[in-house]
C-alpha angles and dihedrals in degrees: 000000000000118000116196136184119226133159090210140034084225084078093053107089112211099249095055114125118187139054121329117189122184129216095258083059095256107146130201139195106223120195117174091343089308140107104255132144129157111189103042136349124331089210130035108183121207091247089053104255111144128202131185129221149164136198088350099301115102118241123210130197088211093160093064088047108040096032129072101188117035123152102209105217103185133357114198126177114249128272098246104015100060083191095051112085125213110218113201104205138192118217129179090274115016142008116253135193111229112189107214130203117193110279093011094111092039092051094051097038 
């Protein structure tokens, strides 16, 4: 995958696919002009802090993170992202689908 070096997003074209780091050492997974990785985090921030996206759209594993007591019934891979997982949870009162890219549990807990 190409990796390049720029110092601002207006250097990245919309069509780029690969690796962008930035001069304060942030580092991003580009698919397509957006932000999109599969198998980690799509952004890796110089102070540490991680997100997830695909496609462009953030995904949060907000279950993990806003609920203390879950019992996780299936987990599939996605239709389209044979790395991403689906978790089907129960919660107290309903039963969510939680969509799961590698790293993304371990990094909120």
């Amino acid at each position: 995958m190409k990796t390049i070096k720029i110092n601002t997003w207006i250097d990245i074209s919309k069509e780029f696919t690969g690796i962008v780091e930035f001069p304060a050492g942030s580092i991003f997974w580009i698919k397509d002009g957006k932000r999109h990785r599969e198998d980690g985090p799509a952004v890796e921030y110089s102070n540490g802090t991680k997100k997830w996206y695909l496609e462009g759209i953030e995904i949060y594993s907000y279950i993990y993170h806003l609920y203390k007591t879950y019992l996780i019934l299936d987990i599939s891979p996605h239709p389209i992202y044979p790395l991403v997982k689906i978790h089907k949870v129960l919660l107290k009162d309903s039963i969510k689908e939680n969509i799961l890219i590698s790293g993304m549990a371990e990094y909120e807990r």
